[in-house]
Biotite code that builds the C-alpha atoms (Angstrom):
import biotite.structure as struc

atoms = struc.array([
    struc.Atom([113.768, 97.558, 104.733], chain_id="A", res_id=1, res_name="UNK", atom_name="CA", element="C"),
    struc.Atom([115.300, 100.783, 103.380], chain_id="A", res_id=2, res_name="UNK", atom_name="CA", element="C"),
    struc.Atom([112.498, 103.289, 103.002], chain_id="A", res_id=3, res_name="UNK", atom_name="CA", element="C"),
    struc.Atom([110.306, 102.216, 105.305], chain_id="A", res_id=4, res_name="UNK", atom_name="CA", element="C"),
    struc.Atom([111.211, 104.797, 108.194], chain_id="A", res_id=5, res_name="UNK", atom_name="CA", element="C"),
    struc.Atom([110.683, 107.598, 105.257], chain_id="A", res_id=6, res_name="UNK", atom_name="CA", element="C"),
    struc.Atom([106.592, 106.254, 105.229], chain_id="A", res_id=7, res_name="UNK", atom_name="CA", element="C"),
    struc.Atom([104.565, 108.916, 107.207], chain_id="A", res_id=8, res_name="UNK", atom_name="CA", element="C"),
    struc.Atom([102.289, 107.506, 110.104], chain_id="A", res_id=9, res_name="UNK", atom_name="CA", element="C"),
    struc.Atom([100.226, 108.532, 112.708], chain_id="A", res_id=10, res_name="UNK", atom_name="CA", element="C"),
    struc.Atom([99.110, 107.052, 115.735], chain_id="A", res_id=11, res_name="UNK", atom_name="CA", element="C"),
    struc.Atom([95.855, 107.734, 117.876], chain_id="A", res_id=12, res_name="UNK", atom_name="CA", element="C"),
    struc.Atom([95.417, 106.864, 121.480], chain_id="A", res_id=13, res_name="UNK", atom_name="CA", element="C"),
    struc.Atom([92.676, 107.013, 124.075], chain_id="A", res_id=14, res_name="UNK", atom_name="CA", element="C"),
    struc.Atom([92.771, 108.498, 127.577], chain_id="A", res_id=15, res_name="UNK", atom_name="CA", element="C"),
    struc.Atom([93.245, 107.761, 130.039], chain_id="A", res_id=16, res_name="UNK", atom_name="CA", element="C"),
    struc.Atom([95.806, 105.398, 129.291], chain_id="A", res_id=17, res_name="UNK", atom_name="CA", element="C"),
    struc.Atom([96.739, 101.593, 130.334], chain_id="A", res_id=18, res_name="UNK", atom_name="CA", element="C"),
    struc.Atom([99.493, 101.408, 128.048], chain_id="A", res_id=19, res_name="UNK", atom_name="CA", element="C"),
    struc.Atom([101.976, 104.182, 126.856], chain_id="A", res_id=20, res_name="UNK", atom_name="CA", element="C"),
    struc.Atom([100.573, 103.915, 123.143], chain_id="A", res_id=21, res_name="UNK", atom_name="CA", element="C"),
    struc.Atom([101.357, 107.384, 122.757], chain_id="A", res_id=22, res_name="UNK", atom_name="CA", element="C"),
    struc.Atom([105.432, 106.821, 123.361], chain_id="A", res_id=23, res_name="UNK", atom_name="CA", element="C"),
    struc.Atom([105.148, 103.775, 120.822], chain_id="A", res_id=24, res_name="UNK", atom_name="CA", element="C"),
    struc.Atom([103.984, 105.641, 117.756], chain_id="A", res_id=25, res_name="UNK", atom_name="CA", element="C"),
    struc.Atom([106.779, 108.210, 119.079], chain_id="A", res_id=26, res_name="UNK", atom_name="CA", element="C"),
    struc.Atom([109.309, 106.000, 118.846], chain_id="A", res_id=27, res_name="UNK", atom_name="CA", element="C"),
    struc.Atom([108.773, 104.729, 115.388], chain_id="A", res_id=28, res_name="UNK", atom_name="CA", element="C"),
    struc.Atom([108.624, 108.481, 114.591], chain_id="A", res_id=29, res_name="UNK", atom_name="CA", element="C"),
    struc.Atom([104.703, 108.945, 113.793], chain_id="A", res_id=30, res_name="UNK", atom_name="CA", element="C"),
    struc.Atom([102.947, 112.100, 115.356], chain_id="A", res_id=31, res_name="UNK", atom_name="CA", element="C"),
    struc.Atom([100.741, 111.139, 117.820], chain_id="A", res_id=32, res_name="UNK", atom_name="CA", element="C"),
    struc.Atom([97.357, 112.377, 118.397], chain_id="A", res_id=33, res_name="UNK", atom_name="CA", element="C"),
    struc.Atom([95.084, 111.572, 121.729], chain_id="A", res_id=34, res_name="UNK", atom_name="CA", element="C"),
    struc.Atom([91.470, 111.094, 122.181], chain_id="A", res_id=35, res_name="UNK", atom_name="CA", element="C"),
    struc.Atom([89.631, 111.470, 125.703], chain_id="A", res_id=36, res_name="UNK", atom_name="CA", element="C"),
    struc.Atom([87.435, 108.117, 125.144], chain_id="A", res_id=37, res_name="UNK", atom_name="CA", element="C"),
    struc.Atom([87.945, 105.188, 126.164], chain_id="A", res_id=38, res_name="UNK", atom_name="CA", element="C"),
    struc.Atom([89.459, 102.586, 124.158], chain_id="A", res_id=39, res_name="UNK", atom_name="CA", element="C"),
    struc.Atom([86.070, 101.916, 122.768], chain_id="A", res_id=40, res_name="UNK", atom_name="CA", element="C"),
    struc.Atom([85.830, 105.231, 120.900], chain_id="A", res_id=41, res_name="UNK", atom_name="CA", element="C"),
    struc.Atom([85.123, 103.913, 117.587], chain_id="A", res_id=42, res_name="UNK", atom_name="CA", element="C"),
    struc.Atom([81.462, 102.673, 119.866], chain_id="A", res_id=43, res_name="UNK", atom_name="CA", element="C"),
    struc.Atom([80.999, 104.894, 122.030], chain_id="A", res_id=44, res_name="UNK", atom_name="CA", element="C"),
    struc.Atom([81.880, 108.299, 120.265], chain_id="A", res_id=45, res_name="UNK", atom_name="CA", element="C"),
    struc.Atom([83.060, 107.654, 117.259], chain_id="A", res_id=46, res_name="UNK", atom_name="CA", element="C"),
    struc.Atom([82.462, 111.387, 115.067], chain_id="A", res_id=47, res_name="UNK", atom_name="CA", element="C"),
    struc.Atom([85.905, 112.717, 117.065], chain_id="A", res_id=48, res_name="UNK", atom_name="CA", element="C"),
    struc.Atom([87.658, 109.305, 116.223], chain_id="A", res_id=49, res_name="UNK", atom_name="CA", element="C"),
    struc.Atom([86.651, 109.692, 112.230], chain_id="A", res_id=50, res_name="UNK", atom_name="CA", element="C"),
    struc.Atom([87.486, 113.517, 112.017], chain_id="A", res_id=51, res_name="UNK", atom_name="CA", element="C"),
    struc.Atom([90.664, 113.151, 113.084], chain_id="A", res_id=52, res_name="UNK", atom_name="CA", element="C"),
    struc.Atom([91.497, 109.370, 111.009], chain_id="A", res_id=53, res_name="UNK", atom_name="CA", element="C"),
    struc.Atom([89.967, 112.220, 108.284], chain_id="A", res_id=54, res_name="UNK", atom_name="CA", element="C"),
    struc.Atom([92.462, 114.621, 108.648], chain_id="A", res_id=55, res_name="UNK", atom_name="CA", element="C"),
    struc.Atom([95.609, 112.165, 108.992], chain_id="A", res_id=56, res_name="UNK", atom_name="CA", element="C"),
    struc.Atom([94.648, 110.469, 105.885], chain_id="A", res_id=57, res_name="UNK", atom_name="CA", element="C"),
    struc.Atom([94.649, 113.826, 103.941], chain_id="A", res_id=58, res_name="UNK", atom_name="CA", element="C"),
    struc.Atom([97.744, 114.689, 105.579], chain_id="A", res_id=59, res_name="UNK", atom_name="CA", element="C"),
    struc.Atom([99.562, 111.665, 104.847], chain_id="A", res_id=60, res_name="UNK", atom_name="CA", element="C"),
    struc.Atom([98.450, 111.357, 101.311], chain_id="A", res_id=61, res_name="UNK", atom_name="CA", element="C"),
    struc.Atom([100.157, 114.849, 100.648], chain_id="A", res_id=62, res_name="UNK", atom_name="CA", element="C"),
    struc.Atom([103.473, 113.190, 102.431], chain_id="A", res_id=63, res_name="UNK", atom_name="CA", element="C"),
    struc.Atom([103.038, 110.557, 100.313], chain_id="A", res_id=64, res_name="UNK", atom_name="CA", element="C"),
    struc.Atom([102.716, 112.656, 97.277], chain_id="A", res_id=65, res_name="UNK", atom_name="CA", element="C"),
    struc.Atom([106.120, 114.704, 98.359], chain_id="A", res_id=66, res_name="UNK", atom_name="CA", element="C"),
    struc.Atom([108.111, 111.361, 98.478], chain_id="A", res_id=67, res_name="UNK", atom_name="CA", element="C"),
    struc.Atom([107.180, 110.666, 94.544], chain_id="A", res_id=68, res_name="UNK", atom_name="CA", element="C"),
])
C-alpha cells in the first residue's frame, strides 16, 4: 500500500447529519466539504452537489498532476 495515503480525496456530506461522515473523510486525511440537503441531494437539489464534485475534480486533477 505505499502511496496510497499520498492520493488526494475529498469527501462530501449532508446536513444534518446521522453519521459523523465528515470525521471519516478527516481521518483518512481528505478535506471535507458539507452540503445542507439531505442525504438525497443528488434528487432533490442536485446543481450544489455537481458544482462542488466540479470543483474537487479540478482540484484533485492538479494534485494529481503535482505527484507526476
Amino acid at each position: 500500500m505505499a502511496g496510497v495515503d499520498r492520493i488526494p480525496g475529498t469527501a462530501i456530506h449532508c446536513r444534518p447529519q446521522i453519521y459523523p461522515f465528515d470525521r471519516f473523510g478527516q481521518a483518512v486525511g481528505y478535506r471535507t466539504h458539507a452540503l445542507d440537503d439531505p442525504h438525497d441531494v443528488m434528487l432533490t437539489d442536485p446543481e450544489p452537489l455537481a458544482r462542488i464534485l466540479l470543483d474537487v475534480c479540478a482540484l484533485q486533477e492538479a494534485e494529481a498532476r503535482s505527484l507526476e
